[in-house]
C-alpha angles and dihedrals in degrees: 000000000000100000132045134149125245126208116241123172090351085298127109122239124186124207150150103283116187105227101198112224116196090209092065114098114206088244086055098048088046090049087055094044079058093048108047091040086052081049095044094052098055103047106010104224115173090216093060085052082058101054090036087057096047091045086055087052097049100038089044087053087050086049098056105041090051105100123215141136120306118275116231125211128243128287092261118229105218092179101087103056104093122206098291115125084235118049111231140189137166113241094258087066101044119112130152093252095059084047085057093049086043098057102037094051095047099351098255153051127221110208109196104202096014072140138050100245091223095044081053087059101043089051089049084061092045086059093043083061094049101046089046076052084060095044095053092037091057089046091047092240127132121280148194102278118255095000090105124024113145110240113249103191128191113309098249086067118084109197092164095117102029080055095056087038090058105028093099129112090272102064153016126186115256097238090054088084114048090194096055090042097064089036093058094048086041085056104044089038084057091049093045101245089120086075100025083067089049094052099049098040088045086236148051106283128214123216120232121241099223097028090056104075122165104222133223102171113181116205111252115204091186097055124121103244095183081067103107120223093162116140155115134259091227091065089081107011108072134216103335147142104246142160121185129220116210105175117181115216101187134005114305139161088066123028086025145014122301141155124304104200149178111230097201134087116255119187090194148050117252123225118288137189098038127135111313101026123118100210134035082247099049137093137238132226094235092055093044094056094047088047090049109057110150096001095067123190123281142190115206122203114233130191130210102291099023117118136195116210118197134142139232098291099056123117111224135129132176113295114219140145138176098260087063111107099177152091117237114203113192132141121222123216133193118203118193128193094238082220095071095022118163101253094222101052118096098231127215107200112232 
């Protein structure tokens, strides 16, 4: 059985489970992930999404308990980055090996066109449809099929608390809708990051279920900008092997919000917790300037389509201010090396 529904609150919600059988090689899960997204593209049925969903959970759960040596990333180039703070390419010169370079120089790329504008569009909408699904689903009220079912992983994963973290207007994790989930790994395997990610982590990398958030951010001319939400992944996330995708859907860093970063590499991670944070993770103003230096900090304008790549130990936060008017839509989407996954993470395999 691939699907069930589990009781929360005294309400049913129905979602994509992962039922381990002992019988299903890893080679087999990932040939059926092939053949139901080959399926999938050629006639969309939300039911295929479903068992698409439930085949990357159970093969990502097969990825991360086989055990093996240690992958190693690429030799960077460090020769095609130019003088800008932020390192930039277009899609057609990005390689592992220049990401590499990239992260390990300021701790980032920015890569303008990794999407199609007009296939960033299309998946917004996409998101405004799911969201809409949530909406309907909370009210009880019918509801586009397969656009919101709420992820039930494998019972030794509690998401109770990191639901009810991440369950407000801004975001939605990305497995909570089935359709946009297969939408998101059919777009960036078009685009080559599929492979891009396997080159650079030495291995193929699984998502994980509550680090991968589709983003609908509304400006807020009443916010308390002096309010710090500064901080690195790698705060709470451990020793891993990670790549982060940060994928704008629409234009950010001026009419709406963006990302307020570091460029610079940092092997360590910088104090947290101290006066004017707001978590124990985060960090303060005070800390990132001093942090900064030369570097400065920079907020860099996207447009639909544009990505920004970076690892744990970046420094980065959301980058608003009064004079925005817009909404930014983005998804955010955490790739781990299995080999080094965070135990606690629930993983979909790519």
């Amino acid at each position: 059985m691939l699907f069930r529904s589990r009781k929360r609150g005294g309400k049913a919600a129905s979602g994509a489970v992962a039922e381990p059988a002992s019988t299903e090689s890893l080679e087999e899960l990932l040939g059926e992930i092939d053949r139901l997204s080959a399926a999938r593209s050629a006639n969309a049925d939300p039911e295929v999404d479903r068992r698409v969903l439930s085949a990357r959970h159970r093969a990502g759960l097969a990825m991360v308990s086989r055990e093996g040596p240690r992958a190693r990333h690429p030799v960077p180039d460090r020769d095609r980055l130019g003088t800008r703070p932020v390192p930039e390419v277009r899609r057609e010169e990005l390689s592992p090996q220049v990401l590499r370079g990239a992260i390990l120089n300021r701790g980032c790329l920015l890569v303008r066109g990794l999407i199609d504008p007009e296939q960033a569009t299309e998946f917004r909408d996409g998101i405004n449809r799911a969201f809409e699904a949530r909406e309907a689903a909370r009210a009880s009220e019918p509801a586009a099929d397969g656009y919101f079912e709420e992820f039930v992983p494998e019972s030794r994963y509690d998401l109770g608390l990191e639901r009810f973290m991440v369950s407000d207007p801004n975001g939605m994790w990305i497995a909570d809708s089935p359709r946009v989930t297969a939408d998101l790994f059919g777009l960036l395997d078009r685009a080559g990051f599929l492979e891009l990610v396997t080159g650079y982590l030495g291995e193929r990398p699984a998502i994980s279920v509550n680090k991968s958030t589709l983003r609908r951010v509304k400006a807020d001319p009443d916010a308390d900008y002096s309010i710090s939400f500064w901080h690195q992944d790698g705060a709470f996330l451990g020793q891993v092997r990670a790549l982060n995708l940060w994928l704008s859907l629409s234009r950010c860093g001026d009419v709406a919000p963006g990302l307020d970063l570091v460029p610079a590499r940092l092997d360590h991670i910088v104090p947290t917790g101290t006066e004017g944070a707001v978590f124990d993770w985060s960090v303060s103003q005070a800390v990132v300037k001093e942090t900064a230096r030369d570097a400065g900090i920079v907020r860099p304008v996207f447009e639909p389509g544009d990505a920004l790549l970076f690892d744990e130990l970046f420094l980065h936060a959301t980058g608003a201010s009064p004079e925005m008017t817009e909404t930014r839509y983005a998804v955010e989407c955490w790739f781990f090396g299995p080999s080094a996954f965070p135990a606690e993470y629930p993983p979909l395999a790519s």
